[in-house]
MIVEXMAR-838442 format. One record per residue: residue number from 1; residue in one letter; x, y, z of N, C-alpha, C in turn. Coordinates in Angstrom, 1 decimal, padded with zeros to 4 digits. Layout:
<recs>
<rec><miro>NUM</miro><koldren>a</koldren><n_east>X</n_east><n_north>Y</n_north><n_up>Z</n_up><ca_east>X</ca_east><ca_north>Y</ca_north><ca_up>Z</ca_up><c_east>X</c_east><c_north>Y</c_north><c_up>Z</c_up></rec>
...
</recs>
This chain:
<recs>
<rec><miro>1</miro><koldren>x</koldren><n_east>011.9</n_east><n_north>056.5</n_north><n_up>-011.2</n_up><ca_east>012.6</ca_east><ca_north>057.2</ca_north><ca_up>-010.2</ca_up><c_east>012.8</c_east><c_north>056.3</c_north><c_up>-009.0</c_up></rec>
<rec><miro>2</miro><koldren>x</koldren><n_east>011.7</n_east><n_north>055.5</n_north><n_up>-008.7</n_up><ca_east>012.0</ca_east><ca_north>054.6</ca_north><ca_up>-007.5</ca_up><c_east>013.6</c_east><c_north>053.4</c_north><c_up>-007.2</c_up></rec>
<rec><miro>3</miro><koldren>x</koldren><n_east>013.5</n_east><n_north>053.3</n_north><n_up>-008.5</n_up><ca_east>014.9</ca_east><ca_north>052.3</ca_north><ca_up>-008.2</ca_up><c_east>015.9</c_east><c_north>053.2</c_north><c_up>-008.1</c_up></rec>
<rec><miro>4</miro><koldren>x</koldren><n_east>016.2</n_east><n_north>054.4</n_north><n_up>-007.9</n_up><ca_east>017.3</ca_east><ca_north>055.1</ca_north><ca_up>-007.8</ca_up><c_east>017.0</c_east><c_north>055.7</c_north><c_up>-006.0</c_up></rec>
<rec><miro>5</miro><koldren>x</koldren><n_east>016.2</n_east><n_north>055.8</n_north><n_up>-005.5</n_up><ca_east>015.9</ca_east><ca_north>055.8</ca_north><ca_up>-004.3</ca_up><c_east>016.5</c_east><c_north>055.1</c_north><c_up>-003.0</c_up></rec>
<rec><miro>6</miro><koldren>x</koldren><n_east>017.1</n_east><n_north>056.0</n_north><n_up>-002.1</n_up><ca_east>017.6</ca_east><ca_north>055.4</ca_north><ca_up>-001.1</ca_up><c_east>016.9</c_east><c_north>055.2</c_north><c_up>000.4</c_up></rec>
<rec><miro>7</miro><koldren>x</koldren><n_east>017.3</n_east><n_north>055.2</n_north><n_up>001.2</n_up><ca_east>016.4</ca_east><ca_north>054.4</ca_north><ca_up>002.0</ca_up><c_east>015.8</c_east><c_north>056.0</c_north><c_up>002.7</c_up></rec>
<rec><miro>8</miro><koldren>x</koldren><n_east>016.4</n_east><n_north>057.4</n_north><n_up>002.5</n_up><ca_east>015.6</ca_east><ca_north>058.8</ca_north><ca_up>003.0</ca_up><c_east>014.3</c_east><c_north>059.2</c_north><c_up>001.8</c_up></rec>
<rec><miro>9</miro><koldren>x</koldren><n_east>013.4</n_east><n_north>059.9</n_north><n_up>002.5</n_up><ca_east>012.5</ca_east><ca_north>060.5</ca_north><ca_up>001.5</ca_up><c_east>013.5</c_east><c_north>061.5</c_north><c_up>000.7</c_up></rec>
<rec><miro>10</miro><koldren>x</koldren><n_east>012.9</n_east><n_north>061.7</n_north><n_up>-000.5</n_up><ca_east>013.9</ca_east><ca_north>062.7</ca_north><ca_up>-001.4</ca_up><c_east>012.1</c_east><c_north>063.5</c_north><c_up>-002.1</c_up></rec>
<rec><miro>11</miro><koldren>x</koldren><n_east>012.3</n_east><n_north>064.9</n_north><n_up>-002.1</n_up><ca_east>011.9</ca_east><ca_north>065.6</ca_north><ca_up>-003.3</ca_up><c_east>012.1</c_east><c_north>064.9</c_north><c_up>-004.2</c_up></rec>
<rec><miro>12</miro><koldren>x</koldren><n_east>011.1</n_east><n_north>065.5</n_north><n_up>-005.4</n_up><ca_east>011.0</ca_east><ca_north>065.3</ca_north><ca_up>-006.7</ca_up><c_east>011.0</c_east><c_north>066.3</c_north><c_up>-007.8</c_up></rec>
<rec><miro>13</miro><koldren>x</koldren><n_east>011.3</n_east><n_north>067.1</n_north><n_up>-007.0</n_up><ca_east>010.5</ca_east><ca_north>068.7</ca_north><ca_up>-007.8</ca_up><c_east>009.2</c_east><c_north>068.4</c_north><c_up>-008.4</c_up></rec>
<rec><miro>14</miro><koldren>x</koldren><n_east>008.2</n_east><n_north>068.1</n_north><n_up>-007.9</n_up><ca_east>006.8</ca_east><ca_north>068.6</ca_north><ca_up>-008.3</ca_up><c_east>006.1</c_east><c_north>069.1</c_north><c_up>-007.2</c_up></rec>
<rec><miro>15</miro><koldren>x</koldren><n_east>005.3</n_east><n_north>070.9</n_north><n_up>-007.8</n_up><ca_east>004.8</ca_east><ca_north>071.5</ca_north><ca_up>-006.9</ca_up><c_east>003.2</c_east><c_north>071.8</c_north><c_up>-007.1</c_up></rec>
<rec><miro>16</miro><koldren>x</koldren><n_east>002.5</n_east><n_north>071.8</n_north><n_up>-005.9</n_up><ca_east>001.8</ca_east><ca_north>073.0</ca_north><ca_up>-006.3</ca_up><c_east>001.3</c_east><c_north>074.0</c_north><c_up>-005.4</c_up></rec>
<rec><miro>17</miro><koldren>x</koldren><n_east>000.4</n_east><n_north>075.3</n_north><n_up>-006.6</n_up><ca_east>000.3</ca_east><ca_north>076.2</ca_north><ca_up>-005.3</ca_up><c_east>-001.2</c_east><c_north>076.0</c_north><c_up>-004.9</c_up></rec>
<rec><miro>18</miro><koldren>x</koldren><n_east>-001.8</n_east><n_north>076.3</n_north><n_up>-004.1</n_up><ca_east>-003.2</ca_east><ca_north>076.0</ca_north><ca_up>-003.3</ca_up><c_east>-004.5</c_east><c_north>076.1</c_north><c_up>-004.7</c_up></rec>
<rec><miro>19</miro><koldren>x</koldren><n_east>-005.3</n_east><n_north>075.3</n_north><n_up>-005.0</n_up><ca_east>-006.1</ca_east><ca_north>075.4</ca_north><ca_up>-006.2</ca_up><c_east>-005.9</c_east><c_north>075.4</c_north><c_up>-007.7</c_up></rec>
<rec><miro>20</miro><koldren>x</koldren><n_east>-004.2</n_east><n_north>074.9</n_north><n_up>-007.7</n_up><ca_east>-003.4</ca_east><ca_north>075.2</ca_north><ca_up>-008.8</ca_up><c_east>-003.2</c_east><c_north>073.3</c_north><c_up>-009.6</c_up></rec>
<rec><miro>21</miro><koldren>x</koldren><n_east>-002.9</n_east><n_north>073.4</n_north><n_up>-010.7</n_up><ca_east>-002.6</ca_east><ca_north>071.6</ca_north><ca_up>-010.6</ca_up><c_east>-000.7</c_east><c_north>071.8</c_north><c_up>-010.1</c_up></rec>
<rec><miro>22</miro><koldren>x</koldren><n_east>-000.6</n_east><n_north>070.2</n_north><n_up>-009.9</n_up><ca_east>000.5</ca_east><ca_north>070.3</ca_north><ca_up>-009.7</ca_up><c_east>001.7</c_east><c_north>070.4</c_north><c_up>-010.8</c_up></rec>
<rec><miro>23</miro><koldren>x</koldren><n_east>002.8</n_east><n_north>071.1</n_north><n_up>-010.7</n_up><ca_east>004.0</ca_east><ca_north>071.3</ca_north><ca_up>-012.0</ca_up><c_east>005.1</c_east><c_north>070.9</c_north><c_up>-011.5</c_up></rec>
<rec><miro>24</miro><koldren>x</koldren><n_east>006.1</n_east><n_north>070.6</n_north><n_up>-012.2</n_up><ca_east>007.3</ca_east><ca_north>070.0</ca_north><ca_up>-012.4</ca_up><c_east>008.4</c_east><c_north>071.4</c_north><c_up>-012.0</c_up></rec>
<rec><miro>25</miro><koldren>x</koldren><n_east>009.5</n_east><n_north>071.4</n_north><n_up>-011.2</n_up><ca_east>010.4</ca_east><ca_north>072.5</ca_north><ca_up>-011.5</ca_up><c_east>010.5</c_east><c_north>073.4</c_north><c_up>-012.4</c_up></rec>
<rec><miro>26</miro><koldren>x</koldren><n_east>010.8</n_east><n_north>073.0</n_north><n_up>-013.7</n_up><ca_east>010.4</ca_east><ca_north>073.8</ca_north><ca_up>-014.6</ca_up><c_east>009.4</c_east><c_north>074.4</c_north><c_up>-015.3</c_up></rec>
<rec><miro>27</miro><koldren>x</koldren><n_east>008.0</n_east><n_north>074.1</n_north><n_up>-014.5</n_up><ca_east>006.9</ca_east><ca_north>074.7</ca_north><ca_up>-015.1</ca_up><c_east>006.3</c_east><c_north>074.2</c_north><c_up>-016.0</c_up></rec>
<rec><miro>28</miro><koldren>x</koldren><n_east>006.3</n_east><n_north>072.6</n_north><n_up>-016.6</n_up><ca_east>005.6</ca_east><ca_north>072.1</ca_north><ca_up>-017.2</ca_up><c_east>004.7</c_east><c_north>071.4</c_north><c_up>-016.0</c_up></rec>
<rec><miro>29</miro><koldren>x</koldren><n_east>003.2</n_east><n_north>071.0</n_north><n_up>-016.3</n_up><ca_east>002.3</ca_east><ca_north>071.0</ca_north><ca_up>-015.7</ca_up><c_east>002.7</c_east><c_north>069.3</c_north><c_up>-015.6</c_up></rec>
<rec><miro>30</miro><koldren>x</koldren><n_east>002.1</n_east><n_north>068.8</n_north><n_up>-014.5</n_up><ca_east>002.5</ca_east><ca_north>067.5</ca_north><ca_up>-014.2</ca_up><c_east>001.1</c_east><c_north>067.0</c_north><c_up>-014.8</c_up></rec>
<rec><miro>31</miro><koldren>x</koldren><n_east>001.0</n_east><n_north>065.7</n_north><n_up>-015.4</n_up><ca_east>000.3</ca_east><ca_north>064.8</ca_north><ca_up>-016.1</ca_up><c_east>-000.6</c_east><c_north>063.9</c_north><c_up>-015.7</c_up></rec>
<rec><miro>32</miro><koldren>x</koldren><n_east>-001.0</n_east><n_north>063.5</n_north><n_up>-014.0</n_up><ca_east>-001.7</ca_east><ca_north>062.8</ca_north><ca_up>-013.5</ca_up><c_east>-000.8</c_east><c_north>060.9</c_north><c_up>-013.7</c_up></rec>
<rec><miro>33</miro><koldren>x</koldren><n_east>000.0</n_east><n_north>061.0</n_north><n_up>-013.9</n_up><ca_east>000.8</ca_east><ca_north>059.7</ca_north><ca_up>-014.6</ca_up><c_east>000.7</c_east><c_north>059.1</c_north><c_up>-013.3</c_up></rec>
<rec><miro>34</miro><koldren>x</koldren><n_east>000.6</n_east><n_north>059.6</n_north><n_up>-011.8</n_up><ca_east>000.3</ca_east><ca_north>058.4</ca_north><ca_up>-010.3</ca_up><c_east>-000.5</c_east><c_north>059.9</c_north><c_up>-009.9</c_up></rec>
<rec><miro>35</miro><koldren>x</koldren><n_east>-001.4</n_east><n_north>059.3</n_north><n_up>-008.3</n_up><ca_east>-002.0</ca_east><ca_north>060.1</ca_north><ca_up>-007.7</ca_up><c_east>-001.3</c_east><c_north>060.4</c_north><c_up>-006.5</c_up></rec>
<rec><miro>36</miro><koldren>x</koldren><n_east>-001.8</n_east><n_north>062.1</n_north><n_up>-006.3</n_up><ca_east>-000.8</ca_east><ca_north>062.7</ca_north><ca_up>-005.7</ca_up><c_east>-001.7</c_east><c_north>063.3</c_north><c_up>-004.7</c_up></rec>
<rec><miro>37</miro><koldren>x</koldren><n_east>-001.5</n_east><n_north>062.7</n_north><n_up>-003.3</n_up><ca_east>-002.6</ca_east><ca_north>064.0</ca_north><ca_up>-002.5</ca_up><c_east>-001.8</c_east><c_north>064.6</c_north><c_up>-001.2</c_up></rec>
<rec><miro>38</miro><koldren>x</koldren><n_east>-002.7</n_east><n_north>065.4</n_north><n_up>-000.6</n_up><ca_east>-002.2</ca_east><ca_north>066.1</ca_north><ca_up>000.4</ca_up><c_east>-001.1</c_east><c_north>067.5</c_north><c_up>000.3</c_up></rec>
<rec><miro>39</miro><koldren>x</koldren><n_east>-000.1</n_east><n_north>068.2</n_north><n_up>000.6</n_up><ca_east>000.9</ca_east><ca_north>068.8</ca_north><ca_up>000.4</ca_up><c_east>000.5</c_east><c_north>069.4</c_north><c_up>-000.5</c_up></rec>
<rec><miro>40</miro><koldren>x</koldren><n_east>001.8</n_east><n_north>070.5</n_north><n_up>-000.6</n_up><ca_east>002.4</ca_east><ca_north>071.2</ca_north><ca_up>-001.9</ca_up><c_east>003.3</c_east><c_north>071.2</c_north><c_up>-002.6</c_up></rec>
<rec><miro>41</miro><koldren>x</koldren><n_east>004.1</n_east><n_north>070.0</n_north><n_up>-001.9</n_up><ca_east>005.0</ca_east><ca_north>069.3</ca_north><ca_up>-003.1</ca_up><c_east>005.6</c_east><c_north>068.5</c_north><c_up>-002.4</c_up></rec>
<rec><miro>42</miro><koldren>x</koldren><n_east>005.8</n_east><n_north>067.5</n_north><n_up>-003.3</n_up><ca_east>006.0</ca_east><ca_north>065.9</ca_north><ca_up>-003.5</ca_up><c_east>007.5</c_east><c_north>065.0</c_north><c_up>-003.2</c_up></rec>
<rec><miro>43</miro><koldren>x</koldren><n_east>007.3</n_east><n_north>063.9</n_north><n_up>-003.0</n_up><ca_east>008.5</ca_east><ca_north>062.8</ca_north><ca_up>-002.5</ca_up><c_east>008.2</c_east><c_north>061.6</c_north><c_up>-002.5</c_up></rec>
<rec><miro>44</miro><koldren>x</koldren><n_east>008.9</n_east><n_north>061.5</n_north><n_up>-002.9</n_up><ca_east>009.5</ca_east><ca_north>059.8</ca_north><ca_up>-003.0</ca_up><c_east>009.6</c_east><c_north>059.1</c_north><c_up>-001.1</c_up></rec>
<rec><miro>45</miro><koldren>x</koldren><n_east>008.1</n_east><n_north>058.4</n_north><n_up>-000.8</n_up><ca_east>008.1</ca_east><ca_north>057.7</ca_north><ca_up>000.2</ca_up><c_east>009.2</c_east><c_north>056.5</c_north><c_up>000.8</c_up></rec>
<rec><miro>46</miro><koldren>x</koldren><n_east>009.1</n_east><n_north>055.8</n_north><n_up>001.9</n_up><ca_east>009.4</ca_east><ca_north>054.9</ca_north><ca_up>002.8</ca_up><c_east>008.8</c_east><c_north>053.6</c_north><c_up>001.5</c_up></rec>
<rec><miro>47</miro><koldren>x</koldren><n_east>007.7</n_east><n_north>053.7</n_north><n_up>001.1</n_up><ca_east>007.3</ca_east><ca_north>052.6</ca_north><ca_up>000.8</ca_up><c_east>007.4</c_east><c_north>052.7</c_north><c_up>-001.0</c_up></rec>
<rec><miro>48</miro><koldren>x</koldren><n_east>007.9</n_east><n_north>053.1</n_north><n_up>-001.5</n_up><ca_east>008.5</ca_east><ca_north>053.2</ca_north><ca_up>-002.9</ca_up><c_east>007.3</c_east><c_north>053.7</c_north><c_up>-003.4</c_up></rec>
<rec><miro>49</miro><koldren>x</koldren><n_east>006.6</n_east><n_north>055.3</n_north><n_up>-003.3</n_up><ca_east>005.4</ca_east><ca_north>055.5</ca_north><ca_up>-003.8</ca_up><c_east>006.0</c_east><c_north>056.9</c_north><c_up>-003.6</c_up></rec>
<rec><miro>50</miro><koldren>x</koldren><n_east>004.7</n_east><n_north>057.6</n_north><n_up>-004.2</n_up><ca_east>004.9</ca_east><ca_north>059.3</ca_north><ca_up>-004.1</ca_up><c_east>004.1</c_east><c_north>059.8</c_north><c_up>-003.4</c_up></rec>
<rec><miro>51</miro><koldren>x</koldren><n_east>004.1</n_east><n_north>060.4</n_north><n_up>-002.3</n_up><ca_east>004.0</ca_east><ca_north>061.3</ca_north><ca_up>-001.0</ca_up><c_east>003.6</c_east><c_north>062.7</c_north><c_up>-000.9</c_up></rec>
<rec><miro>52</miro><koldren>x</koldren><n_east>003.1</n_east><n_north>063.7</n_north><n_up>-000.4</n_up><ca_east>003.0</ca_east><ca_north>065.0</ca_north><ca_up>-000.6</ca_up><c_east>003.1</c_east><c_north>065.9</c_north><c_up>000.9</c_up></rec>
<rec><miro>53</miro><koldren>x</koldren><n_east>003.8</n_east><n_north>067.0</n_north><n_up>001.2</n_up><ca_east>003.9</ca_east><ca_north>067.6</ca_north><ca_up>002.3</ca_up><c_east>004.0</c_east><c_north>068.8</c_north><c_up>002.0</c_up></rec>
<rec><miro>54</miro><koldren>x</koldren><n_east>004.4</n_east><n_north>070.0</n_north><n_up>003.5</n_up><ca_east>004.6</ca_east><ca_north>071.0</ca_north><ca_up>003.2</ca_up><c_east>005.7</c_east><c_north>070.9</c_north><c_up>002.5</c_up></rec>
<rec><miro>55</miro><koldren>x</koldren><n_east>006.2</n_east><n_north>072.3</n_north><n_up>002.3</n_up><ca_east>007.5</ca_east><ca_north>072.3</ca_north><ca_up>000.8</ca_up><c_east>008.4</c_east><c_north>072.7</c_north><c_up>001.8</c_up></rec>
<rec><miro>56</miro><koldren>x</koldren><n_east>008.2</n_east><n_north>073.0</n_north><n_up>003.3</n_up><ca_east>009.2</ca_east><ca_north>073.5</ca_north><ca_up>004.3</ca_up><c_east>009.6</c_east><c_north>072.4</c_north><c_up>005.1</c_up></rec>
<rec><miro>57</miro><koldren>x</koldren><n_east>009.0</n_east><n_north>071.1</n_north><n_up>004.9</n_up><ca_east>009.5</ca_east><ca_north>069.9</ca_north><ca_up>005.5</ca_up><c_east>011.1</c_east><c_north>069.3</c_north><c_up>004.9</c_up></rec>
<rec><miro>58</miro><koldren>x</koldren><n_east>011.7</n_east><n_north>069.5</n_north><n_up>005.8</n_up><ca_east>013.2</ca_east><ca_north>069.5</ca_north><ca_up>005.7</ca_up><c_east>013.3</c_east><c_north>067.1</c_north><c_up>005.1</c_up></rec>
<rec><miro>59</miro><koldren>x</koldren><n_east>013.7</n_east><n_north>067.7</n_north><n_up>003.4</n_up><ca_east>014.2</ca_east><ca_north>066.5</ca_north><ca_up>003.0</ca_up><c_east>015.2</c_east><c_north>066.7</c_north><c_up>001.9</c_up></rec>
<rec><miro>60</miro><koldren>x</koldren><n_east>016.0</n_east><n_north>065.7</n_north><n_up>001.5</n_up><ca_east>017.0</ca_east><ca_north>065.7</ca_north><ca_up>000.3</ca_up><c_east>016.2</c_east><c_north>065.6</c_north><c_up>-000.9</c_up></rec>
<rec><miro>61</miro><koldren>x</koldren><n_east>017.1</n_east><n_north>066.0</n_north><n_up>-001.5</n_up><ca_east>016.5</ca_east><ca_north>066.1</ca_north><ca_up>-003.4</ca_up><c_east>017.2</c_east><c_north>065.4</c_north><c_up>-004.0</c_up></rec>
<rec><miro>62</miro><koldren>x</koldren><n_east>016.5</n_east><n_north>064.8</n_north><n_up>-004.8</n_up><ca_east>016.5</ca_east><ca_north>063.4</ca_north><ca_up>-005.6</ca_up><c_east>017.5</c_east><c_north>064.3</c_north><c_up>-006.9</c_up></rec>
<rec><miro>63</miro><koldren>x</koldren><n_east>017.2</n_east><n_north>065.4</n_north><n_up>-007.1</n_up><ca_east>018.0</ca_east><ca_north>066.7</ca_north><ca_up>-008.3</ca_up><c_east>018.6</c_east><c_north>067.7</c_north><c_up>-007.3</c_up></rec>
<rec><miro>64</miro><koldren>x</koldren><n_east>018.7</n_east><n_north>069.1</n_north><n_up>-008.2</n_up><ca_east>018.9</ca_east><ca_north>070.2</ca_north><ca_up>-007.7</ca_up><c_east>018.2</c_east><c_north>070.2</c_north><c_up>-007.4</c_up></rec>
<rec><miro>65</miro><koldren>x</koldren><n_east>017.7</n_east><n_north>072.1</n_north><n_up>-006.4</n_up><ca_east>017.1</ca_east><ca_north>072.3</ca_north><ca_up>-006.3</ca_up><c_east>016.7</c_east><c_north>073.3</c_north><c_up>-007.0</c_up></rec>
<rec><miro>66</miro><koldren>x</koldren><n_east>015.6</n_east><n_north>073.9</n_north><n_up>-007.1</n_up><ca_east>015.4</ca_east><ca_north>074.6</ca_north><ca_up>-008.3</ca_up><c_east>015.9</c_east><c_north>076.4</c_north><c_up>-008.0</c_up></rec>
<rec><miro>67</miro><koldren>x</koldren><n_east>015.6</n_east><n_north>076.5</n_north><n_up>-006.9</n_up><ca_east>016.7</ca_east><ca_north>078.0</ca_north><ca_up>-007.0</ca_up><c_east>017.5</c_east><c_north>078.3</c_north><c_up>-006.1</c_up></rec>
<rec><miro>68</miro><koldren>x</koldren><n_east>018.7</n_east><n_north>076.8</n_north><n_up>-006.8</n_up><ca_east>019.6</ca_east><ca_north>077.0</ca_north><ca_up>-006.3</ca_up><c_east>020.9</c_east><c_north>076.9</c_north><c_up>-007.7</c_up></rec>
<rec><miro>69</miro><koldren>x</koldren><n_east>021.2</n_east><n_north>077.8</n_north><n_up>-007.7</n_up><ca_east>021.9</ca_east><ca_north>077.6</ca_north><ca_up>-009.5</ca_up><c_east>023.8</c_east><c_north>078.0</c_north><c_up>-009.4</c_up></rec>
<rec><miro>70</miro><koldren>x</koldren><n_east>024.6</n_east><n_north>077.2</n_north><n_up>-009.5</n_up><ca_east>025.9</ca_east><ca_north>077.3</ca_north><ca_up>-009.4</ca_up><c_east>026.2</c_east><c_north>077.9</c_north><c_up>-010.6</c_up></rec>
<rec><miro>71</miro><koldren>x</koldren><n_east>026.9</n_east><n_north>078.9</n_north><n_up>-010.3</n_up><ca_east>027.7</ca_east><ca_north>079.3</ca_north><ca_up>-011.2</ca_up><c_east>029.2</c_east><c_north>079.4</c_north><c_up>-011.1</c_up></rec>
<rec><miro>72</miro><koldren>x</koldren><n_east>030.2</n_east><n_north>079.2</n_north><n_up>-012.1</n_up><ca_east>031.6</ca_east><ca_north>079.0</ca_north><ca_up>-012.0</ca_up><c_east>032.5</c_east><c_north>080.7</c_north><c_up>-012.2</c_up></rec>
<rec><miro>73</miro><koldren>x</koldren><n_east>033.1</n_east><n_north>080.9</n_north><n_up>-011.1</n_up><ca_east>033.6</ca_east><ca_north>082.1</ca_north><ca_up>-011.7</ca_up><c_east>035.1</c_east><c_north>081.2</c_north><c_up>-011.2</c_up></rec>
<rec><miro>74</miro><koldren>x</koldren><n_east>036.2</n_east><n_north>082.0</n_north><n_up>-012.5</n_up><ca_east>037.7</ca_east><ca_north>081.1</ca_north><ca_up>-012.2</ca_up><c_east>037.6</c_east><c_north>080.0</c_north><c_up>-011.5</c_up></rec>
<rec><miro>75</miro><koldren>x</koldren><n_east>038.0</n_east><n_north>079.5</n_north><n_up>-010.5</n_up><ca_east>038.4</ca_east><ca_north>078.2</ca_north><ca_up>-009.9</ca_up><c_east>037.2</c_east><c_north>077.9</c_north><c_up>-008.6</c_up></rec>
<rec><miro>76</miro><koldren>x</koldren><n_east>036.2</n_east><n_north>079.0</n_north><n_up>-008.9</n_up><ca_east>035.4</ca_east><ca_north>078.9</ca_north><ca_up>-007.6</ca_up><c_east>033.9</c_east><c_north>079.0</c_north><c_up>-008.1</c_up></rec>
<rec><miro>77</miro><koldren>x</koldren><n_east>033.5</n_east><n_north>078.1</n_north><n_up>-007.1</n_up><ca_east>032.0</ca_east><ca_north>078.0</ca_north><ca_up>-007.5</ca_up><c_east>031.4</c_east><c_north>078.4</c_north><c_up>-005.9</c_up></rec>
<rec><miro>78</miro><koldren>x</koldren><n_east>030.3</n_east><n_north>079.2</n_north><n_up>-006.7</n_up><ca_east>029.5</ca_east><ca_north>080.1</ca_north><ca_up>-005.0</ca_up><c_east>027.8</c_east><c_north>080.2</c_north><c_up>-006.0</c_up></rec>
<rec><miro>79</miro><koldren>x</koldren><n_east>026.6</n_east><n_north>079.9</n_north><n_up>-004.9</n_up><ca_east>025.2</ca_east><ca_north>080.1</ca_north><ca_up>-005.3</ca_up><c_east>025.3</c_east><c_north>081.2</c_north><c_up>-005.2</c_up></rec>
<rec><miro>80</miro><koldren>x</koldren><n_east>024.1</n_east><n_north>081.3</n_north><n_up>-006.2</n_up><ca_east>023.5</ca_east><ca_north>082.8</ca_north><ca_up>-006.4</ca_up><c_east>022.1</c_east><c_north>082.6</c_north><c_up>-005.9</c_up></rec>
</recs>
């Protein structure tokens, strides 16, 4: 993910809840593959590493977001 990274912190979609491990958007359980501390969910640092904060700290997403789901009705597209 890092080389697609621009010079703002971005989400990653990985969460967790307090005492819980951390998961991926969709609910698969994240795998310890780097270490993750602090926060409730995760971002792509300043320094090309992974980061952890509150989940209300205002940053861009590297993806969607997860409940945010477009749907197309005729010529128009509106969130649900």
């Amino acid at each position: 993910m890092v080389p697609y990274k621009c010079r703002f912190d971005h989400w990653i979609g990985l969460r967790r809840d307090p005492g819980q491990p951390w998961k991926w958007a969709n609910g698969t359980e994240y795998n310890n593959w780097f270490l993750i501390r602090g926060g409730d969910c995760a971002y792509l640092n300043d320094e090309k590493g992974v980061s952890s904060s509150r989940c209300s700290t205002e940053r861009r997403w590297i993806c969607s977001k997860p409940e945010v789901h477009m749907i197309r009705t005729g010529l128009h597209e509106k969130g649900t």
